[in-house]
N, C-alpha and C positions, 0 to 999 in steps of 0.2 A: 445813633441819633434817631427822635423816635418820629418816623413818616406817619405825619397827620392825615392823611389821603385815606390810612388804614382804620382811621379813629372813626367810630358812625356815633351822632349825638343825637337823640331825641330834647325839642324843646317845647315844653308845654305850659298854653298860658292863655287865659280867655279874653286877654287883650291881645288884637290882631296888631297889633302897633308895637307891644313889647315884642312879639314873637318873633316879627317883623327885621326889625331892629338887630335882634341876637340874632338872627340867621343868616343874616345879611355880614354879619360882622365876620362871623364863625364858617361862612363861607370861603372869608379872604384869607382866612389863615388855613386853608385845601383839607378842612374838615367835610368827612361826609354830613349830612345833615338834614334833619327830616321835624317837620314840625305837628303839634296836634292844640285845639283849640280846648280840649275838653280831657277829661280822664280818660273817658270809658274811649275815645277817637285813641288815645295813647295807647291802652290795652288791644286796639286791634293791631295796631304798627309794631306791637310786641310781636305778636301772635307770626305775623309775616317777615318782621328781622331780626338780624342780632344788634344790639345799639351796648355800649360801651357805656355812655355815659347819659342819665336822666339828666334834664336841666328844670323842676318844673316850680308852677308858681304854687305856691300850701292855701292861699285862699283862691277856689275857684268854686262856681255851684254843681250841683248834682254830686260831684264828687271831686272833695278835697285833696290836695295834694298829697297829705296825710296815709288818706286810704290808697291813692296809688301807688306810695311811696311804700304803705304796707304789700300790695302786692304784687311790687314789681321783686321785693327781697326775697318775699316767699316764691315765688314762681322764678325768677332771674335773676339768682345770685349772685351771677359775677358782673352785673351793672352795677357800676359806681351813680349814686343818686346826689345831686347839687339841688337844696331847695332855694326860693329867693323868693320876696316877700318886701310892702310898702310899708306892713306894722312893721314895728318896733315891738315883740312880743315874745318876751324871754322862752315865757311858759310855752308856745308854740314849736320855737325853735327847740328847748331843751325834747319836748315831745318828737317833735321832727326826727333826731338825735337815734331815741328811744327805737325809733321805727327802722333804724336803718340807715339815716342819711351819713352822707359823709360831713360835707360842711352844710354852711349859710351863707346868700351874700343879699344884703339890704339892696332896697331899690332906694334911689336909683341907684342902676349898677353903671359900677367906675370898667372899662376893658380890664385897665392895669390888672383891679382884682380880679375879672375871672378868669384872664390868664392864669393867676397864680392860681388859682382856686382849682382851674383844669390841669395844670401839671400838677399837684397835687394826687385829683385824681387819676390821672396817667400814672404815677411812683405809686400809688394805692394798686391798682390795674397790675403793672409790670411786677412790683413785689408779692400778689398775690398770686402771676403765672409762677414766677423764679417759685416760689411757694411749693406749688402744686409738682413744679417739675423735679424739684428734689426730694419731695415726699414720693412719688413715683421712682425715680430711680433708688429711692432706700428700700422702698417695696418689692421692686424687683431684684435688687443686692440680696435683700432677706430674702426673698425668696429662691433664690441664686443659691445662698447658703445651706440652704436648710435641702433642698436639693441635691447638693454638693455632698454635708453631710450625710443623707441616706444614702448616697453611690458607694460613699468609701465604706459605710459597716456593710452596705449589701456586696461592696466587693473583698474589704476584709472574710467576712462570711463564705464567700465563693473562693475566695482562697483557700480559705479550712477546707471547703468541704473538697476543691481541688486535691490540696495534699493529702486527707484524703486516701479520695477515691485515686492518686496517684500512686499512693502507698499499695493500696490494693492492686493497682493491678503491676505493679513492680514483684508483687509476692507472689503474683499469679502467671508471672513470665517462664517459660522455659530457657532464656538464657539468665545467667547469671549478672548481677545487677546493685552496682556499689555505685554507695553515695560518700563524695571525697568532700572535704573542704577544702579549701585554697592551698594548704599547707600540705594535704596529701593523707590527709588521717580519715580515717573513714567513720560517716557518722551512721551509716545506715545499709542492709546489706538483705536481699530476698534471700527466700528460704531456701533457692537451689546453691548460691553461693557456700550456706554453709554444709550442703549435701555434697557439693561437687568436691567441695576443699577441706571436708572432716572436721572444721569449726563450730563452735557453738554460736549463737549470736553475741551473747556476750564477750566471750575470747577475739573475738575478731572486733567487735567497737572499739575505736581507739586505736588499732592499731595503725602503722604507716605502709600504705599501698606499696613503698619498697618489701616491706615484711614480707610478702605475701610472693615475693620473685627473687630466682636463684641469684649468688653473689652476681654470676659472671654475667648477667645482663642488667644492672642496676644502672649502668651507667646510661644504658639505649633508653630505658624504661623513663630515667632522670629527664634526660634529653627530651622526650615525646611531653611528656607532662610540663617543660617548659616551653616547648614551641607550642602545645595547644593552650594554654593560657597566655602565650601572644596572639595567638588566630592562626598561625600557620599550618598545623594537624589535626585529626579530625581520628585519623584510623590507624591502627597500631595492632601488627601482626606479631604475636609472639607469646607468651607461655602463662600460665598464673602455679604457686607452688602449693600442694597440698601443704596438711599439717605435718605428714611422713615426710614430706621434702621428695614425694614424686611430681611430676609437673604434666600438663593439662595443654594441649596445643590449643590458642583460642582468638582470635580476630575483635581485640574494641575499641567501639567505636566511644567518644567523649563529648559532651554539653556541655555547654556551662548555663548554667542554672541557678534557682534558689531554694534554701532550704530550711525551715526552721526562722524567716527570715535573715536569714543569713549567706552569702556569695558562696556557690557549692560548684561542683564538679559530679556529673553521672557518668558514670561507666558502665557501658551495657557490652558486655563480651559473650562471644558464643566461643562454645564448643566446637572447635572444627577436628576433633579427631576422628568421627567419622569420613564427614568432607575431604579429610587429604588422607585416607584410605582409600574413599570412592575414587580419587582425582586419580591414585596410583591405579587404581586398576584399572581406570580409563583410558591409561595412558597404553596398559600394557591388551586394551581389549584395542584401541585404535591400532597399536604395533601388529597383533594378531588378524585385525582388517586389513592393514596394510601388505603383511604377507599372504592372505587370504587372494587380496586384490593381485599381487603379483603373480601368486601361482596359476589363478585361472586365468589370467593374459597367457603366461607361459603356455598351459596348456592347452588353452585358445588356440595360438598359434603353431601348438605341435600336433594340435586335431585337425586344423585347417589347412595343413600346408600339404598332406596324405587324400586329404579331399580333394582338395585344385585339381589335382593331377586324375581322381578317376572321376568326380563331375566334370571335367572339362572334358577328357579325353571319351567319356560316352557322350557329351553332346556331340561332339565329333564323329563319333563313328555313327551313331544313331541314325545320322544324316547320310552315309555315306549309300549312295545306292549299288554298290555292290558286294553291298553286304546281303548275308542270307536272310528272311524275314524270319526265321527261327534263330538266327542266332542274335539280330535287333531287338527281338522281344525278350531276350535273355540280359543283353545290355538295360533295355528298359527297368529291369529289375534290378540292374545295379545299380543304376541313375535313383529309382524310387527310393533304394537302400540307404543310398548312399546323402538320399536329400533328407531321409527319417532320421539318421544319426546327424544329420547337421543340425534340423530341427534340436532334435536335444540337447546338443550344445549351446545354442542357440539360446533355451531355454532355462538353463542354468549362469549363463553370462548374463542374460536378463533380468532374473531374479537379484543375481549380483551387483549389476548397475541399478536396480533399485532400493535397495541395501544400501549400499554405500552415496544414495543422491545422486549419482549422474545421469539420469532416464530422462532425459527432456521431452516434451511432447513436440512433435514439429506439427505446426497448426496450420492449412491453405486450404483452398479451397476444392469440394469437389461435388461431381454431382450426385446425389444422393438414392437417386431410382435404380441408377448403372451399381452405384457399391453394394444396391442391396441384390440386386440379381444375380452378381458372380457371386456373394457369398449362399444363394440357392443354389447356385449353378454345380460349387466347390460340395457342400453338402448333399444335393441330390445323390453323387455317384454313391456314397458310401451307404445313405436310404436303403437305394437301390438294390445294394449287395447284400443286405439284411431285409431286404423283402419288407420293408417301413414304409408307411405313408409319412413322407416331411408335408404339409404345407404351412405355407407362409403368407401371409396376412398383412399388408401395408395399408395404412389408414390413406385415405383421399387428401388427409389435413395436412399432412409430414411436405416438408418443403422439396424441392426441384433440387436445389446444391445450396449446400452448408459448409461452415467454417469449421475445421476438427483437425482434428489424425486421426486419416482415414489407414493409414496402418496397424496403430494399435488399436485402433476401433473392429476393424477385421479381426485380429489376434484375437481380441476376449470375443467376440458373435463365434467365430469358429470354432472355439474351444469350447463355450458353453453348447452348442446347437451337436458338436461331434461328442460331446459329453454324452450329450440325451441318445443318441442314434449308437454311443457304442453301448450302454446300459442298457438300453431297452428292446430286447426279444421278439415282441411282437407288439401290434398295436402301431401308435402313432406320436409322431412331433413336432410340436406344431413353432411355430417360429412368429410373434405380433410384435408390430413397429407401430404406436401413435402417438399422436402428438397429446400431451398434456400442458396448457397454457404454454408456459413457453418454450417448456423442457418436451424432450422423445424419449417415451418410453419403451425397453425393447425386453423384452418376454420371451422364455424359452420354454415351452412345458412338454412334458414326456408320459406315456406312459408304464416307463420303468420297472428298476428293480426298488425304485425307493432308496431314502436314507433313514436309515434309523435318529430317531430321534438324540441321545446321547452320542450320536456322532457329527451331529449337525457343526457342534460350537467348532469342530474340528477339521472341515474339509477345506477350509481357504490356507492349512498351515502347510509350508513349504513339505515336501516330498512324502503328503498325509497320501494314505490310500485305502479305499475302504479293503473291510476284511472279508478272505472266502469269498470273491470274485472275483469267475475266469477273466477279466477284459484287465484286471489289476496292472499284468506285466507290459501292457502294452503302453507305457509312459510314464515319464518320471516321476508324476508326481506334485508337478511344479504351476500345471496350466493352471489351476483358479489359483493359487498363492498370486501367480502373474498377474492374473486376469484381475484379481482385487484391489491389486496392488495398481496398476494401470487404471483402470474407472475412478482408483482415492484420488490420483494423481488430476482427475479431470471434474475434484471435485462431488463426487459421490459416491456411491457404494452398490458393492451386489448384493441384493436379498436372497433368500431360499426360504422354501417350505416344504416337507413333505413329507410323505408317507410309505411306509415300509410297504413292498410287494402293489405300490398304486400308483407309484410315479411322484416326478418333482418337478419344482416350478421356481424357475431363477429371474430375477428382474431388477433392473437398473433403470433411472433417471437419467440423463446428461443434458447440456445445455451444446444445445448444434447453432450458433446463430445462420437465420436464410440468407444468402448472398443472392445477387440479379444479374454476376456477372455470368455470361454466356461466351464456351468456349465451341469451336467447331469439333466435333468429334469423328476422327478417321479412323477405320480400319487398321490394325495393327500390324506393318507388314517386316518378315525378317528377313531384311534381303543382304545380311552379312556375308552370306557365302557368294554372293557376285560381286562383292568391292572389287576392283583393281585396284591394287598399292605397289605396279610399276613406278620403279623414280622414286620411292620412298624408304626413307632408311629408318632400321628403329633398332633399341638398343635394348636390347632385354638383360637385366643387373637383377642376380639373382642366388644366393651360396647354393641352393639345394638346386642338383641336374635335372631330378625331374621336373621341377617347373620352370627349368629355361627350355628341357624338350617340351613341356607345352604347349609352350609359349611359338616356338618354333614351329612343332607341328601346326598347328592352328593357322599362323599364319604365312608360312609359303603357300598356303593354296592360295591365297592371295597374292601371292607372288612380291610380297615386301623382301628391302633388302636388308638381310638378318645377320647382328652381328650379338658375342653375347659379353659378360663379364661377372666373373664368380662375386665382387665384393666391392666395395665406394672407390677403393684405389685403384681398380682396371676400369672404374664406373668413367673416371676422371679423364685417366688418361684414352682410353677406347673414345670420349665425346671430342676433344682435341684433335685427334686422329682420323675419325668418319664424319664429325658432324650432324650425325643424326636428326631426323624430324621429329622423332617421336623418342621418347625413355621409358621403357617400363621398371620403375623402379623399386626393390622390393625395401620394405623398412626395417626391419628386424635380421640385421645381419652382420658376422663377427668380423672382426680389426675395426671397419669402417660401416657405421650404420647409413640406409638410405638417405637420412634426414642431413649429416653430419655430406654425404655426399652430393646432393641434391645442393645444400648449404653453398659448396666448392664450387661447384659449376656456374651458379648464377652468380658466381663475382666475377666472372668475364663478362663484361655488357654485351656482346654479340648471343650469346648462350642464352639471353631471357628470352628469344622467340623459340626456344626449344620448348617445343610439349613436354612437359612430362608427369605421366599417370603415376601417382602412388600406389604400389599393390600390396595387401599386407595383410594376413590373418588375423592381427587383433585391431579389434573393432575400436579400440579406446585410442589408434594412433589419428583417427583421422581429426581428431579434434583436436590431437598437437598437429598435425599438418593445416590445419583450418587458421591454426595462432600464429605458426610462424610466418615472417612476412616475405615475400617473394620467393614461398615454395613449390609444391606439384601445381597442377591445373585442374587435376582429379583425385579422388581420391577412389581407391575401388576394394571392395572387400575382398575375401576370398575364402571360400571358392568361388571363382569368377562365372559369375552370368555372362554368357559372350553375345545376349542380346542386347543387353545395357553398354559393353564394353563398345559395342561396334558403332551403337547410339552414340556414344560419347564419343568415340573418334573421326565420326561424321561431321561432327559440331567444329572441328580446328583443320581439316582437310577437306581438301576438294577432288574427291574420289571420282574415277569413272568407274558408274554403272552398268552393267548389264544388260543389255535390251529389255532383257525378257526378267525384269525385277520386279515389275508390277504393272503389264500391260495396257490393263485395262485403269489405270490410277494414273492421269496426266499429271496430275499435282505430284506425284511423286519425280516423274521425271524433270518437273520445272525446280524441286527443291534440290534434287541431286545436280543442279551446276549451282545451286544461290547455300555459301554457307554463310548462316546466321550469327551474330555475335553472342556476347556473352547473356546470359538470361537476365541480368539487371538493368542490361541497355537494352536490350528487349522490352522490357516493361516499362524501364522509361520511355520507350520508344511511343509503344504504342498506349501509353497513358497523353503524353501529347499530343497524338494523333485523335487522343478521345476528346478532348479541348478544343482542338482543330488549330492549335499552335502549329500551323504548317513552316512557320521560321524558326523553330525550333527545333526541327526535327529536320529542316534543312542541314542546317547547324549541325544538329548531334552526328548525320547520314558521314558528313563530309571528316570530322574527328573521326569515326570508326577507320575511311578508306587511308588515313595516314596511320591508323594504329595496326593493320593487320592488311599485306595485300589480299589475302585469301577472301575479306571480306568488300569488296570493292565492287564486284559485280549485285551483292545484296546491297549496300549502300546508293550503288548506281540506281535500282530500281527503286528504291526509298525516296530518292530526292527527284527522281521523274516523275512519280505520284504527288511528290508533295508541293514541288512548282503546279502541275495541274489544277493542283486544290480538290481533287480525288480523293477527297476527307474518306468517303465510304469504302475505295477500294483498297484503299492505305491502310485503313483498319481491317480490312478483311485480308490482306495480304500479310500484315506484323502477325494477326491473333491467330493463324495457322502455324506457328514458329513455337507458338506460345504453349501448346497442347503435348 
């Protein structure tokens, strides 16, 4: 229904009484409505609205109905124009007509008729938007079409040139490459297809993708081709047959596609006869690592277990002060002999663990001035005995302590710097450490024998040695292969340059992030030879004698109470029997291994407060001791450090001291009655104490003294500090523990 509200009329008429009249009328019916006395008053009410509907009168002066009736059509063609008029004047009205009007209505005017006369124009109005609006939408239909139409030749067209450029590069593939139709017949086939399978192209169109595969697998073949035309398969490992009826080991993968317009099937198969040649001898070069790996464990532990016993036993005598000073320095010489050949073991099991991936870097913290001075320290002596100026050169910029491994970090500085001092004759080497943005750079230059150029590509390879030089036999061979291989590990690389008879110059990057934690650094004191280990029982488990006399010698000067067992099954029953504090357990031992006994013991619940040190020549157990769960407490290599050894069993006993251990060091005497807990509650210890979480650390103090009495007197002084609220001395008392 049509809302009059929206209708706007102009009525014009130089009687202000007709005007009057109509406006007043056309008011009551909630037309908009706007009037003019004149023409030229009409034409400006144009100019400022939209008006729908003229109403005006044809005889008026200055300007006739007529002429505005001409330019309202010309100028506003979608106003419907009403003229009305007191003559009776055909010839007017038919003019009127001429000009554009719609209708006529005589004066005087009846309402009835200009109602009719304005719905009228309103159906004139509404017919001529319906009009306009389906000319418009046929417009945009056509042009919809014709749109539509260019997409589909411009995508027809882009399919041609698709297939194509598909074609091409199907003929251009190195795997082999058939086009199926639904049925399994092939319509299309690249050129190595018929290189691979001795077909021509034409001999092979047409044929059925069965043809093409021996009887006895026709059936598998059947089977794949019907589960990937449900969607089920995708990939199908298995043969294709030449035209001899030899066959081709080959991996395809299947699409479905279109081709020719028509439902198709691609088969893109590769050749994997190489691939599972490689694969086999992968298999049999991992079998060949694998024995690789076992033999140097083996011989790991058969080099190591001849060492324990004369490394241990000259630190022992070494010490002994009644021994001759002629014949200590003879010992000395066995000790250095005896640590060179472990080195090279050392260094070949190294190389091997980076080989086969298991080299881990262990990354903490340390301080960066101190690592670089002992590695002057270690270098100066050999300088020295070669009459060499070393110096060494640290940049102002290089940080206090950084984040690394500071082991293998030592390992390659020492090697590269002992490299320069054992080549170089006379002259100098120099050793720079600076900082570049955010990496250190460390630099080793020599004045040398030089490397020859065509042997440069050569010195990082495993047991490379230059030629016709005396220093050649003094090492395996192995230290930069290591050393390179260690720096890739951390991320970059060693450089080299140099020149024959002028010296060389090796240099690496790394990334050391600065740390700000500050640890207290004390004096290093060895005061294993005054432990008392009255009242302590330990159990040394071990097949070979002479490292349970070691073991023994070593410690009855201590006066521990020593009991021994050749194998896991005397391991077992001898702990049943004594009870022991302590186990030194070896791992690598026949009927019953350490691990397998270690295992036994700790399924008596009482037996878990048993210490027990794993000891073992190959380095690759302690990381199945590390896996298995509630096994040793330690792990220890061997040949045994007995200054680490005696650190570590300081840590789970509470020793008396010696007076005379470190006189002038009260801190040592206040640690030898306080044993510390384990190093991760250590840390958490004193990370809460950095907080100032002191109920926390209440908390944790009070859990330790139920977990271990040994630890009760440390725990006591923990939770004295920390009720104080002795945040400063609590941290300074945990971070000595920590070092």
């Amino acid at each position: 229904m049509q809302n009059n509200s929206e209708i706007s009329i102009l009525i014009v008429d130089d009687e202000p009484g007709s005007v009057n009249m109509l406006a007043e009328y056309l008011k009551k019916q909630q037309y908009r409505v706007k009037i003019a006395t004149s023409g030229i008053d009409a034409l400006k009410i144009f100019e400022q609205h939209a008006i729908d509907i003229l109403i005006t009168d044809l005889v008026m002066p200055k300007m006739s109905g007529l002429e505005l009736t001409s330019h309202v059509v010309k100028k506003y063609p979608d106003t419907v124009t009403i003229g009305i008029s007191a003559y009776d004047n055909i010839s007017s009205t038919v003019e009127f007509m001429k000009y554009g009007g719609l209708d006529f209505i005589q004066k005087p005017i009846h309402f009835t008729t200009l109602d009719d006369t304005i719905e009228n124009a309103l159906k004139r109005i509404q017919l001529k938007k319906d009009l306009e609006k389906t000319n418009k939408a046929l417009t945009q239909k056509n042009q919809a079409l014709k749109l539509e139409i260019e997409k589909n030749r411009q995508t027809q067209q882009s399919l041609e040139i698709s297939q194509k450029n598909l074609k091409s590069i199907f003929d251009a593939m190195n795997d082999l490459v058939i086009i199926l139709d639904t049925n399994g017949c092939v319509l299309h086939v690249n050129p190595v297809v018929c290189s691979a399978l001795a077909y021509t192209e034409n001999e092979i169109i047409g044929m059925s993708i069965l043809e093409l595969h021996a009887p006895q697998r026709l059936e598998d073949v059947s089977k794949f081709v019907t589960d990937m035309l449900s969607g089920e398969s995708t990939l199908f490992v298995g043969h294709l047959m030449k035209k001899n009826g030899e066959t081709i080991d080959v991996e395809t993968k299947i699409a479905k596609a279109t081709w020719n317009d028509q439902k198709a099937l691609i088969a893109v198969s590769r050749d994997m006869t190489e691939y599972k040649q490689a694969e086999r001898d992968m298999k049999i070069a991992q079998a060949e690592s694998q024995a690789k790996s076992i033999f140097l464990a083996n011989v790991s532990h058969d080099l190591r277990t001849p060492l324990n016993g004369i490394l241990g036993y000259t630190q022992i005598l070494v010490k002994d002060k009644q021994l001759d000073n002629k014949y200590r320095e003879q010992i000395k010489v066995i000790h250095k002999s005896g640590e060179h050949l472990l080195l090279l073991i050392n260094d070949i099991l190294d190389l091997s663990k980076i080989d086969a991936g298991k080299m881990k870097l262990q990354i903490a913290d340390f301080y960066f001035h101190d690592f670089l001075q002992r590695i002057k320290d270690i270098c100066q002596v050999l300088a020295r005995k070669k009459n060499i100026e070393l110096t060494v050169n640290v940049s102002q910029a290089c940080p206090v302590c950084v984040k690394g491994d500071e082991k293998r970090l030592r390992q390659v500085l020492l090697n590269l710097i002992n490299n320069a001092i054992k080549y170089t004759n006379k002259g100098t080497v120099s050793f720079e450490v600076l900082r570049v943005n955010s990496l250190i750079r460390f630099v080793v230059n020599d004045t040398g024998v030089g490397i020859p150029q065509d042997k440069l590509q050569y010195i990082f390879e495993p047991f490379h040695q230059l030629d016709n030089q005396p220093q050649q036999s003094e090492g395996t061979g192995l230290g930069l292969a290591i050393s390179q291989r260690i720096i890739e590990l951390m991320d970059s690389k060693i450089f080299v340059s140099s020149r024959l008879n002028k010296g060389s110059s090796f240099w690496f990057e790394i990334d050391l992030p600065e740390v700000f934690t500050k640890k207290k650094k004390r004096k290093r004191i060895d005061k294993w030879a005054s432990i008392h280990g009255d009242g302590y029982r330990v159990l040394i488990v071990d097949d070979n004698m002479l490292n349970r006399q070691f073991f023994v010698q070593m410690l009855k000067r201590n006066k521990f109470e020593l009991f021994e067992a050749e194998d896991g099954f005397q391991a077992i029953d001898m702990t049943q029997k004594h009870r022991p504090h302590l186990i030194l357990m070896d791992i690598m031992m026949p009927k019953m291994s350490g691990t397998e006994a270690i295992a036994e013991i700790r399924k008596i619940p009482e037996n878990n407060k048993i210490v027990i040190f794993a000891v073992s020549a190959n380095a690759e157990m302690k990381d199945i001791c590390k896996k298995t769960p509630n096994s040793c407490n330690e792990f220890l290599l061997k040949p045994l450090d007995l200054n680490l050894f005696y650190t570590k069993l300081c840590q789970y006993f509470d020793f008396a001291v010696s007076e005379d251990t470190d006189p002038n060091n009260e801190l040592s005497e206040k640690k030898a009655q306080l044993i510390p807990p384990d190093p991760s509650d250590l840390k958490e210890l004193f990370q809460m104490a950095k907080t100032g979480n002191v109920l926390r650390v209440e908390k944790m103090a009070q859990n330790l003294s139920t977990k271990n009495q040994l630890w009760i007197p440390f725990a006591t002084k923990v939770q004295e500090l920390a009720k104080g609220f002795k945040i400063n001395e609590l941290k300074a008392f945990l971070e000595q523990f920590l070092t």
